[in-house]
N, C-alpha and C positions, 0 to 999 in steps of 0.2 A: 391362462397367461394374463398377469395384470399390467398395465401401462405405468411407469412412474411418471407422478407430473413432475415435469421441469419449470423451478422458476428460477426467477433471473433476480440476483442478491441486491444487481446494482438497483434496482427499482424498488427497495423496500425503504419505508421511510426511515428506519433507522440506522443506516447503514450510508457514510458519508462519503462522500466524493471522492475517488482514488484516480490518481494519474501517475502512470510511468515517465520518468523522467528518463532521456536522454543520460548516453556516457557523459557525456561535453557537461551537461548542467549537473551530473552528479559528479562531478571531479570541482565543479564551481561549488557547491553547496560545502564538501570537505575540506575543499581549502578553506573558504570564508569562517568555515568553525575550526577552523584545526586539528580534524578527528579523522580519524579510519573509519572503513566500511562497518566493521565491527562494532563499535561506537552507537552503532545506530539501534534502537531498537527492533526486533526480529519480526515479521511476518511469515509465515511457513507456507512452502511452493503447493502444499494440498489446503489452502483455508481457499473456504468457498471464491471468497474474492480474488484473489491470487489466479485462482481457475479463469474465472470470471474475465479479467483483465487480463491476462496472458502471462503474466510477469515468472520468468524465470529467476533460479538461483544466482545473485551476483546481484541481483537486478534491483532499483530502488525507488518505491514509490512516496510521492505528496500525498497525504493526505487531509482535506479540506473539510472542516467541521464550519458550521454556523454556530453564531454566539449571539444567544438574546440579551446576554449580559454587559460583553467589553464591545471590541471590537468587530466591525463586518464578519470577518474568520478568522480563523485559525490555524494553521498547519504543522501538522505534525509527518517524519519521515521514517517510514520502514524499509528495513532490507531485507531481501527473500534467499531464503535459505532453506535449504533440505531438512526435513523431520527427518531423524535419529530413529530408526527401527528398534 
């Protein structure tokens, strides 16, 4: 019987910073753009990070890149949705 190792996604260097957002600030961020949940581009409830962070279906996460280029960061927002069987 072999052991899988477990690692943890959020500690890879290439893999940026994810935070779930709050109902309350994800109803703020929809209104401020004037878009639906849909709108958003899709993160799927089985990607590793998804796991990871806990983030269920409905659910909308920040995500924070560093830029050696422009600005401090960057964020971009995905909504977690069911993978399609």
């Amino acid at each position: 019987m072999t052991k899988k190792k477990v690692i943890d996604v959020l500690r890879h260097e290439l893999v940026p910073k994810h935070i779930l957002l709050t109902k309350k600030e994800t109803e703020q961020l929809l209104d401020k753009y004037k878009i639906s949940l849909i709108d958003l581009p899709q993160l799927f409830e089985k990607d590793p990070v998804a796991i990871a962070i806990g983030a269920k279906e409905g659910d909308v996460c920040r995500i924070v890149r560093d830029s050696k280029t422009t600005v401090k960061s960057i964020n971009y927002y995905r909504y977690v949705k069911k993978e399609k069987v």
